[in-house]
Each structure stands twice: as structure tokens, then as C-alpha cells.
Rosetta silent file (secondary structure, phi, psi, omega in degrees, C-alpha in Angstrom):
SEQUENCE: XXXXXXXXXXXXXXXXXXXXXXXXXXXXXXXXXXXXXXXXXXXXXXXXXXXXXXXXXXXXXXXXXXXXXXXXXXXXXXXXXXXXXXXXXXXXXXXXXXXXXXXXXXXXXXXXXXXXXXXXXXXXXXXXXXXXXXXXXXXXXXXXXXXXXXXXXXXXXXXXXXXXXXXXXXXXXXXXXXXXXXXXX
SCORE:     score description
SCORE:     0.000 S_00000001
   1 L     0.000  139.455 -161.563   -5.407   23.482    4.381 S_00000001
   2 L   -85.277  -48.818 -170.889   -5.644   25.630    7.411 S_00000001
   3 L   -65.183  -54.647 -166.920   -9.447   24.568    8.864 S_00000001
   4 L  -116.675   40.091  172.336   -8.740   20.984    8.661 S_00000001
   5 L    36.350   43.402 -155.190   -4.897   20.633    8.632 S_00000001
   6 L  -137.259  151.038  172.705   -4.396   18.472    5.888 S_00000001
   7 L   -82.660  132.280  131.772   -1.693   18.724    2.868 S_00000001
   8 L  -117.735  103.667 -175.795   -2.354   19.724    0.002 S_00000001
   9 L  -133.193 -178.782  178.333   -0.222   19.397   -3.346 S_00000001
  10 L  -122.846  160.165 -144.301   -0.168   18.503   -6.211 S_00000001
  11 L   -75.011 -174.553 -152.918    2.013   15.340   -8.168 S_00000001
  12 L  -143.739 -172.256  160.700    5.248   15.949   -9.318 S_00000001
  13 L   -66.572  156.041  158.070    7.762   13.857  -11.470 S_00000001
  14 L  -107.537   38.266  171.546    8.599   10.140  -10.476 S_00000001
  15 L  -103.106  117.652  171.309   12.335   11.292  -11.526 S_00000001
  16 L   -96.257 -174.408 -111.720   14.716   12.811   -9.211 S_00000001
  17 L  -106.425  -14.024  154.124   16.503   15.911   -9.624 S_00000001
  18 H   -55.531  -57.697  173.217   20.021   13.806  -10.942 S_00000001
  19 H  -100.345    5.604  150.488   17.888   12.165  -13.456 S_00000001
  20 H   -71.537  -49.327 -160.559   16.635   14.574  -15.084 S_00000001
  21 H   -59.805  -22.584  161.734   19.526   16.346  -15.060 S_00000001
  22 L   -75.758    2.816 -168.831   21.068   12.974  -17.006 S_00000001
  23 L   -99.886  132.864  173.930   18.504   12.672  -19.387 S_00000001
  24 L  -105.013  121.610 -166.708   18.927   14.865  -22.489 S_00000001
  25 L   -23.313  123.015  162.357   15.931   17.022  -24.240 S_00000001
  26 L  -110.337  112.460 -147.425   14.308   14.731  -26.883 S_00000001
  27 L  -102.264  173.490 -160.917   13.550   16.955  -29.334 S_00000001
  28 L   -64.103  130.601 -143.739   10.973   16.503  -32.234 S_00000001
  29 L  -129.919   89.099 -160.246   11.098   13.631  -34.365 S_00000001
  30 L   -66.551  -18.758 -159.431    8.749   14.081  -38.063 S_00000001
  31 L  -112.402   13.181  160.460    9.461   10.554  -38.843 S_00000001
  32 L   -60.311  138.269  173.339    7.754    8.735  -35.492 S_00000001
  33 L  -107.607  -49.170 -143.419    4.307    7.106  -36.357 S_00000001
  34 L   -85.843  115.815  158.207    3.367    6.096  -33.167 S_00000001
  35 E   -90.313   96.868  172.334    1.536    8.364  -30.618 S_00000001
  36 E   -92.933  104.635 -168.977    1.909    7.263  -27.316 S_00000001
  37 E   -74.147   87.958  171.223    0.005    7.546  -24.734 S_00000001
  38 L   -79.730  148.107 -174.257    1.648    6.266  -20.657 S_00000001
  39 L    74.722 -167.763 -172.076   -0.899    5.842  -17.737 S_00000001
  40 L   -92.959  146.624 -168.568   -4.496    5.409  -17.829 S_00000001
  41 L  -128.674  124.780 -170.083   -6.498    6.721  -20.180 S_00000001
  42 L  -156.766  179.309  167.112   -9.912    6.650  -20.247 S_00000001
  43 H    79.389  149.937  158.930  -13.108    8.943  -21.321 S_00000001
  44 H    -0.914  -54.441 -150.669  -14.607   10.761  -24.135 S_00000001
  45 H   -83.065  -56.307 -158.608  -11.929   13.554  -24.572 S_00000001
  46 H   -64.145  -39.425  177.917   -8.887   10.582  -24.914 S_00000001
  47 H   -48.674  -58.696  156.201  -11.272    8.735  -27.096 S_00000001
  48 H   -58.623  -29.148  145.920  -11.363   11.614  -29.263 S_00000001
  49 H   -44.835  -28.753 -153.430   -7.927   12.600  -29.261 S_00000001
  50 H   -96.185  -77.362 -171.374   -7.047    9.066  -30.189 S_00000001
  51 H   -38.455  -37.898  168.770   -9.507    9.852  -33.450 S_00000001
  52 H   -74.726  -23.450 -179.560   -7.556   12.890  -34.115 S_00000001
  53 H  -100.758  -23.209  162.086   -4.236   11.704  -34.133 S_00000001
  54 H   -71.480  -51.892  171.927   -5.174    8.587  -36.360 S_00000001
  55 L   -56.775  -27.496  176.703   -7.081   11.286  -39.293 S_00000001
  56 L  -141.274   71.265 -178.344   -3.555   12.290  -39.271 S_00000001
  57 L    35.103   39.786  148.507   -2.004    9.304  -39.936 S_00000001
  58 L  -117.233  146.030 -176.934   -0.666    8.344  -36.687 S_00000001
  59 L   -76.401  116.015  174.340   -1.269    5.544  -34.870 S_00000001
  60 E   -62.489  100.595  176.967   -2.673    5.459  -31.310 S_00000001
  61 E  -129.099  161.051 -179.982   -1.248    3.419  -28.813 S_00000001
  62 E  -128.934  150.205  170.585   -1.671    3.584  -24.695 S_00000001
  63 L  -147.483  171.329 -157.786    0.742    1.755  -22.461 S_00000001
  64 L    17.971 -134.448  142.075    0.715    1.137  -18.745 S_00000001
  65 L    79.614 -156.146 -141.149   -2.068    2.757  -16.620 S_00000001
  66 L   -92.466  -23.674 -160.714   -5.642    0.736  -16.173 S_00000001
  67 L  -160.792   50.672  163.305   -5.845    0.047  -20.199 S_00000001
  68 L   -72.666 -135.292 -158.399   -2.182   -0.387  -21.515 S_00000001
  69 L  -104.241  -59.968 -179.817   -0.551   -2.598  -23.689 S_00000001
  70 L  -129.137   99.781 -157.297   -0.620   -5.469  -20.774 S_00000001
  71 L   -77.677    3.702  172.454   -2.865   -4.380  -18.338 S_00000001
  72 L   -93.200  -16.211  164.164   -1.033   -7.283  -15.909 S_00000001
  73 L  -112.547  107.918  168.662    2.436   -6.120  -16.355 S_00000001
  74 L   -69.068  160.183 -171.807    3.309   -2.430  -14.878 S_00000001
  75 L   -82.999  159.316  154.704    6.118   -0.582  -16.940 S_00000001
  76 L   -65.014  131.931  155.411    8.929    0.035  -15.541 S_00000001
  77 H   -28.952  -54.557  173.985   10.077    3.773  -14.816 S_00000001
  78 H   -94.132   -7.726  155.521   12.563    3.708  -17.498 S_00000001
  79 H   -66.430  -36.561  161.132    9.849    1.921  -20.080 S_00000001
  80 H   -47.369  -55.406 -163.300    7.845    4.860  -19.486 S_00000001
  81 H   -61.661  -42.613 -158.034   10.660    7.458  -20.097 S_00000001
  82 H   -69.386  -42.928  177.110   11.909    5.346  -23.320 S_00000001
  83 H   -57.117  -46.416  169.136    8.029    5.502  -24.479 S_00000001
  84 H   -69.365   -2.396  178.687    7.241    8.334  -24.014 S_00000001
  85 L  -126.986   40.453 -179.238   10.530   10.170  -25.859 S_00000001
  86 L  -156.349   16.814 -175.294    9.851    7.587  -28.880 S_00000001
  87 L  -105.575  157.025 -166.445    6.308    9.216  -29.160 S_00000001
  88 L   -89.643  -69.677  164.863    5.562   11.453  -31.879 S_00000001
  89 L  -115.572  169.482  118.893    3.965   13.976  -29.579 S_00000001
  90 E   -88.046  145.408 -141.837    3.132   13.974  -26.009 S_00000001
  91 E  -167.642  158.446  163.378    0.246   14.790  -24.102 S_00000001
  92 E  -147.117  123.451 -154.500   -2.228   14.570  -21.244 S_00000001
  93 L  -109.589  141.911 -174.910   -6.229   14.912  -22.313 S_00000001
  94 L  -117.822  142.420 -178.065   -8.131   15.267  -19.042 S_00000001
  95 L   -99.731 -123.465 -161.274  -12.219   14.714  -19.371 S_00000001
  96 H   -96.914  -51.295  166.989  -15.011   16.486  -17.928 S_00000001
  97 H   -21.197  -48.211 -150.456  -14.690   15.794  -14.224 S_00000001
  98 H   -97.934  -16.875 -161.570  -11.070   17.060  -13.938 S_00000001
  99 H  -106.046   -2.098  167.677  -11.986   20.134  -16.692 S_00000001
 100 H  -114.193  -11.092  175.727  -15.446   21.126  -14.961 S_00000001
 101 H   -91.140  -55.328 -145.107  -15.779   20.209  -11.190 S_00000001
 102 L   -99.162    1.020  154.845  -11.997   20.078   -9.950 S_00000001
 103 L    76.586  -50.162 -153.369  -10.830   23.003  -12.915 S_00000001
 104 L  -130.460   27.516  175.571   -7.335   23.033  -11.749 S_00000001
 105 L   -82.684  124.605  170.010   -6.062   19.365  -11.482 S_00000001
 106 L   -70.737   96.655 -178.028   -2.220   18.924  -12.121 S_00000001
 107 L   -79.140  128.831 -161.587   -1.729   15.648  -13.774 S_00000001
 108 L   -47.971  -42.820  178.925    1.255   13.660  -13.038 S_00000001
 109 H   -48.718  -40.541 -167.348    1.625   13.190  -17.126 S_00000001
 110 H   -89.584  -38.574  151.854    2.839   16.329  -17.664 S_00000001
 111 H   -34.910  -31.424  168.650    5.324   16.489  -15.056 S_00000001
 112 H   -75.655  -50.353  155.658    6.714   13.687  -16.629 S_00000001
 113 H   -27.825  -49.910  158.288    6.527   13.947  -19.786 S_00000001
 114 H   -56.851  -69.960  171.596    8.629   17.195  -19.276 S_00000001
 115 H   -27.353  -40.109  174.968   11.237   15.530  -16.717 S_00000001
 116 L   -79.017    5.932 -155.800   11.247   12.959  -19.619 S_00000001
 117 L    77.018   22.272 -161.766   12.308   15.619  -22.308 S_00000001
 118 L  -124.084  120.632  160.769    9.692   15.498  -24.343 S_00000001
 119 L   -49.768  155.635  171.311    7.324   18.422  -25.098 S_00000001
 120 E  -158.500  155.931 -135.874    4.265   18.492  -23.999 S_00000001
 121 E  -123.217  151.875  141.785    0.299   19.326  -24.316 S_00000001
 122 E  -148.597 -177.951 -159.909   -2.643   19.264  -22.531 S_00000001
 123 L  -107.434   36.457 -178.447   -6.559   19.953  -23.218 S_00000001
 124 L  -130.906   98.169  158.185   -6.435   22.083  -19.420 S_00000001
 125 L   -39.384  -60.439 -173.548   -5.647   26.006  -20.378 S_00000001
 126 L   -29.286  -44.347 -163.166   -6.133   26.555  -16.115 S_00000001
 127 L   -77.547    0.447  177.708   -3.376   25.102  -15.259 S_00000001
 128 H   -65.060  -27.663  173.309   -0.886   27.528  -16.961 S_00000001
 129 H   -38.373  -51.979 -157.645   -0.357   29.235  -13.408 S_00000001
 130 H   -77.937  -74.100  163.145    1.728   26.106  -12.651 S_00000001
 131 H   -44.136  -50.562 -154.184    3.248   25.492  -16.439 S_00000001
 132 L    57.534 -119.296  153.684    3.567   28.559  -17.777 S_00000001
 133 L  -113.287   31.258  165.581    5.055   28.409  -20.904 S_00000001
 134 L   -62.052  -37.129  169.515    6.528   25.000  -20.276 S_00000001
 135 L  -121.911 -165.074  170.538    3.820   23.594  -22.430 S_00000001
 136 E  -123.058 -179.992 -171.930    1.168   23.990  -25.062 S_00000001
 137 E  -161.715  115.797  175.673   -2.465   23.935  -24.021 S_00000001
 138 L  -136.626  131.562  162.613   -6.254   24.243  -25.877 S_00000001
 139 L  -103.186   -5.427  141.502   -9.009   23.093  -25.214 S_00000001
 140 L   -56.851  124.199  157.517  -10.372   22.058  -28.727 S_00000001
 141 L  -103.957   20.802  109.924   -9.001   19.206  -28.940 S_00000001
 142 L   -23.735  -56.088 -172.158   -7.998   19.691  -32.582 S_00000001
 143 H   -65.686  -52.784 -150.936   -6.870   22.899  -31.804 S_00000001
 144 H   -85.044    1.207  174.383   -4.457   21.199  -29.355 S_00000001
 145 H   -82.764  -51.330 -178.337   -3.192   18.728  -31.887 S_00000001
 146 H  -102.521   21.353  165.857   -1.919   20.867  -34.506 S_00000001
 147 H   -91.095  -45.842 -144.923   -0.589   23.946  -31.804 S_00000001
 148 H   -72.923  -39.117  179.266    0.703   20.787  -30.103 S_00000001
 149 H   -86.444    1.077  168.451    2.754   19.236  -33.098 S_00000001
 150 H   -82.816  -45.366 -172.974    3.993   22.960  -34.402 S_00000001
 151 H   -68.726  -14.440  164.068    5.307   23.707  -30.948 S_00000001
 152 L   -79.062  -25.929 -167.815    7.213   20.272  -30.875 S_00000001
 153 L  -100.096    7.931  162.724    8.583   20.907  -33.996 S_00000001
 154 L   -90.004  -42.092 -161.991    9.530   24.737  -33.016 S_00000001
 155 L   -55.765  130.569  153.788   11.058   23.567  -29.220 S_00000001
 156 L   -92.984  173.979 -174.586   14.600   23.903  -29.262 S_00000001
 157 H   -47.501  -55.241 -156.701   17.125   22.314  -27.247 S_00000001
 158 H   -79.713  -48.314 -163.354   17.331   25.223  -24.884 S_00000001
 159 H   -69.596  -29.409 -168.512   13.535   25.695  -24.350 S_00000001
 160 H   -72.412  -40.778  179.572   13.190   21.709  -23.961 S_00000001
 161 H   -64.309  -34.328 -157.884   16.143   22.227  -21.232 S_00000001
 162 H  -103.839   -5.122  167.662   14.622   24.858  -19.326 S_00000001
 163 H   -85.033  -51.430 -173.539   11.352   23.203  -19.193 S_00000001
 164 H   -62.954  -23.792 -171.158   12.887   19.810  -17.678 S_00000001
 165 H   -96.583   -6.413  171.375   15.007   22.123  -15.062 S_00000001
 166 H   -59.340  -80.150 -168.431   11.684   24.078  -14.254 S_00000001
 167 H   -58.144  -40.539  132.706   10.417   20.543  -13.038 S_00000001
 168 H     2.990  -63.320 -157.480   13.768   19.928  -11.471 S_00000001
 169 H   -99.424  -23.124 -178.153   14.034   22.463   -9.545 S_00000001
 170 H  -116.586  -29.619 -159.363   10.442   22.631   -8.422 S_00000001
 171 L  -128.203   34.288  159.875    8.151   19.484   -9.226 S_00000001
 172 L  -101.559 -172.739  167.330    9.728   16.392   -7.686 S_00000001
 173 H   -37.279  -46.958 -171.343    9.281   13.836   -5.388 S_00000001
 174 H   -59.946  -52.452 -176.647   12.371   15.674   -3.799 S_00000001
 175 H   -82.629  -24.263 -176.951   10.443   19.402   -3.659 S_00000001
 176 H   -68.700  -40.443 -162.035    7.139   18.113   -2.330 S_00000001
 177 H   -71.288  -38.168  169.653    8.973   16.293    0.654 S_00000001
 178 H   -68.527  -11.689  172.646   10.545   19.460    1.060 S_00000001
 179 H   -82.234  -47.546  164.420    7.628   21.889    0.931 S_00000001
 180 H   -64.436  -20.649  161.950    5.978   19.226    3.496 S_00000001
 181 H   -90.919  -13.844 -138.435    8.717   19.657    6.147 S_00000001
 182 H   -86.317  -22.636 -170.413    8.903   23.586    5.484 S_00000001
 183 L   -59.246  -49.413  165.353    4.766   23.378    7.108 S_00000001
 184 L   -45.066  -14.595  165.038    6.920   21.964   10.302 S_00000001
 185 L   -49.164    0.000    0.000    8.288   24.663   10.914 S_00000001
């Protein structure tokens, strides 16, 4: 920020750019019950998502974040990735703070979620500058259930590839440190 000198970005993957590239697109899986939800989850919107994906007859679960499975054990890196690509869909629901004050907040979930192969959703349309067509996005969050489980079950291998090497190439740990020396210049 130019008046007060201070970085600003926004989160990335906690994957580097190797381990994505070892991981291979986990593509959609009709016979998963289990929705899973990694990090904290909390508010209205999640609440209701969680209502939506149980009317249609999957089961809601959250792991790690403030109000996981064992809020006293953190996950591991690679329990996340294995959870999250063993999820029926993936997703990150944001609630009214992040979709009416700050508009344009990038949540770490989706970065991951991609990095981890797994399509993925969110309830923040704004944020397509960043995404593109990396994901799917509504903000009914109905609407974003059943766009979100046709476009899992549409992604092919190739689209699922080219999403994880978008965040590769742009949204790790690895490109922020480098976008933070390029200000040194």
C-alpha cells in the first residue's frame, strides 16, 4: 500500500510448487457420502450449507480449524489434502463480514482445495478476478450446491490440471515470497 507502506496479499496454497505438481487431479467421485469441510467454519451461511448438503443425503463433517473433529489435535498437511480429495464436493462458504464489508477476501480454502486437486466452490462471485474459471461460484447457497456438484461431475482431468498449475504457478507460499522481494527492487 503506497501511503502507509505495508504489504498487501492475499493467502496462497500451503503446498509448494513440486507438490502440486506430484499430486494428481482427484476427479469426481458419485459414490462419496461424506462432505467435508477443512479449517474453521463457523456462521450462518456454513450452518446452512451444512443443511443443504444433508437434504441431499450427504453427511456433513468439518475437520481441523477452531471446530473440527478434535479441536486439540491440528491435522497434518497431508490429513488435510487426503480429506479434502475423499470429500464429495469441496468448498469454501464465507458469511456476511467477508461477503459485505471486506467484498473481495481470498480464502486460503480455495487455494487449497485446488492445489489439492479437488474442484472447488465458493458462495463469493467477487472474487472471480483472481479464480476465473478455476472454480464454481453463487451466491444462493443452493444455487451453489447443485452448479457446484454438476461442475465436479463435468471437470475433466485436463481442466482439474490446469486449475492446480494456475495455483502453481501463481498462488504459493513460493509466489508471494517472490512478489514481496520484486517491491525491493
Amino acid at each position: 500500500h503506497k501511503k502507509t507502506n505495508t504489504v498487501i496479499t492475499i493467502w496462497g496454497t500451503d503446498l509448494l510448487p513440486a507438490e502440486i505438481d506430484a499430486l494428481e487431479p482427484k476427479l469426481h467421485d458419485e459414490s462419496l457420502q461424506y462432505v467435508y469441510f477443512v479449517g474453521t467454519s463457523h456462521g450462518e451461511n456454513n450452518s446452512n450449507f451444512e443443511r443443504i448438503c444433508n437434504a441431499n443425503g450427504k453427511y456433513f463433517a468439518r475437520a481441523g480449524g477452531w471446530l473440527g473433529i478434535d479441536r486439540n489435535v491440528p491435522l497434518t498437511t497431508e490429513q488435510n489434502v487426503e480429506i479434502v480429495r475423499n470429500s464429495y464436493i469441496s468448498f469454501d462458504i464465507r458469511d456476511t463480514a467477508h461477503l459485505y464489508v471486506h467484498k473481495r477476501y481470498y480464502p486460503c480454502r480455495l487455494f487449497k482445495n485446488i492445489s489439492y486437486g479437488k474442484w472447488t466452490g465458493s458462495n463469493v462471485p467477487a472474487i472471480a478476478d483472481v479464480f476465473g474459471d478455476h472454480y464454481t461460484a453463487h451466491s444462493d447457497l443452493e444455487t451453489l450446491y447443485y452448479n457446484l456438484v454438476e461442475d465436479s461431475r463435468n471437470c475433466t482431468y485436463e481442466k482439474m490440471r490446469s486449475a492446480m498449475d494456475f495455483v502453481r504457478d501463481h498462488h504459493t507460499y513460493v509466489s508471494r515470497i517472490k512478489s514481496m522481494f520484486s517491491i525491493l527492487d
